[in-house]
N, C-alpha and C positions, 0 to 999 in steps of 0.2 A: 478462298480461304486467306485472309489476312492472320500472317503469325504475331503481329504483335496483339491486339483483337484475341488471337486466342490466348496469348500469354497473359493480359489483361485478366479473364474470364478465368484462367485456372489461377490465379494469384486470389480471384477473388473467392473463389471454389474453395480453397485452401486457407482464407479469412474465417470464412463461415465456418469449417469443418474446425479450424482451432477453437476459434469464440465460444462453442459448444463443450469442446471438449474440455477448454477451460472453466464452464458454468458447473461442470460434472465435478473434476476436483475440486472445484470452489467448494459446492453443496457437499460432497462430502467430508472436505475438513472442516467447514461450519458445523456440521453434525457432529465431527467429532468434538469440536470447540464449545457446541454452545447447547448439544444433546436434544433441545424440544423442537421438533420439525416446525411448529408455529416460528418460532425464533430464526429458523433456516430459511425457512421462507420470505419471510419480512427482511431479513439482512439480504439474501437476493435483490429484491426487488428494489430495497434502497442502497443498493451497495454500499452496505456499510453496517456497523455491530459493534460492541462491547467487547474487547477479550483484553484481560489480564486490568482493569478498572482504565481503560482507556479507547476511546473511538477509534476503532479502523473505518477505513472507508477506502474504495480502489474504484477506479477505470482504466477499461481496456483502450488504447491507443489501435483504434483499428487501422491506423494507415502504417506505423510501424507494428505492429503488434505486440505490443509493451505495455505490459500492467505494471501501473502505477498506484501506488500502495502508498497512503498516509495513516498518520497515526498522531492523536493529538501527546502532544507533551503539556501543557496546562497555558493557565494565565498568570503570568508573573505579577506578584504584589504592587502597585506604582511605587512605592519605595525603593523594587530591588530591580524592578524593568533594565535599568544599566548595566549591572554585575548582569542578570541574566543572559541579555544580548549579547553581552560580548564574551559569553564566554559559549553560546552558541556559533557564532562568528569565528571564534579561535578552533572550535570542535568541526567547523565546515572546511578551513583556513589549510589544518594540521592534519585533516583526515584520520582526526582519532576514531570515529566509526564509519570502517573503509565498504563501499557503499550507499552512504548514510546520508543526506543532506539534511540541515535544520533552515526553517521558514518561519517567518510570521506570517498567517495569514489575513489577509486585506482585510476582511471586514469582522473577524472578532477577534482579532490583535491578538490570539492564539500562538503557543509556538508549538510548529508541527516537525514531525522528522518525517522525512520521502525517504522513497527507494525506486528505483525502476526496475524491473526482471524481466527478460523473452516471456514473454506468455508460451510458446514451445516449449521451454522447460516446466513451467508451473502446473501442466496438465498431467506429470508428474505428482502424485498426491502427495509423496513423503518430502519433495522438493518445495513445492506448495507450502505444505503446514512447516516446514521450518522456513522457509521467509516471513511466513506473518508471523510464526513466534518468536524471529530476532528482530522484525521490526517491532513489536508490542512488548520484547524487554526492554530493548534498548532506547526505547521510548520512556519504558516505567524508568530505567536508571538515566537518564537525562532530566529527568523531571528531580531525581531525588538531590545531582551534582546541582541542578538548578534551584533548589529548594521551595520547589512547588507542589 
């Protein structure tokens, strides 16, 4: 018996058993989010969905185990691309949404807000459904200070 081998093996035991049990509260606050099992199903499978007129999308970090949670905020006008940046930038800078990061993403110049949470905790159903609905407010009120 090698202990680290076993330590290895229940860390990994304990990957698995989380992943799951996070797919479980996922499926059910999509259910609750988006009510037609078709719609639960296909948001699984592409992790990712509509709530609140804005794209979620998540992956699980299996080597931390950290669900990562995006959420689009829009595509700023080229006229207001400046003012919007920077004040995305002041909002990451100043931690006006404590948790919160804003991104543009690489290939459609989108600006997104992240979050990271324990996936441990988000197995948690009631914990779950309010992280994805303060990141899909705070997404819709970023969009609006952004005027997109």
């Amino acid at each position: 018996m090698n202990p680290v081998n076993d330590l290895i093996a229940s860390g990994e035991a304990l990957a698995r058993q989380l992943s799951s049990e996070l797919e479980s509260s996922l499926q059910a606050v999509l259910t609750r989010l988006l009510g037609d099992a078709q719609a639960v199903d296909q948001a699984l499978a592409e992790s990712s969905c509509e709530i609140d007129g804005s794209t979620l999308a998540w992956r699980v970090d299996e080597q931390t185990l950290m669900l990562e949670l995006y959420c689009d905020i829009g595509l700023p006008e080229p006229a207001q691309e400046h003012e919007a940046y920077r004040r995305m930038l002041e909002i990451n800078l100043c931690r006006s949404c404590p948790g919160l990061y804003v991104g543009l993403h690489p290939e459609s110049r989108r600006l997104v807000a992240t979050t990271l949470q324990p996936a441990v905790l988000l197995v948690d159903e009631s914990f779950c459904m309010a992280a994805i609905e303060n990141l899909a407010g705070q997404a819709r009120q970023l969009r609006e200070a952004a005027g997109l």
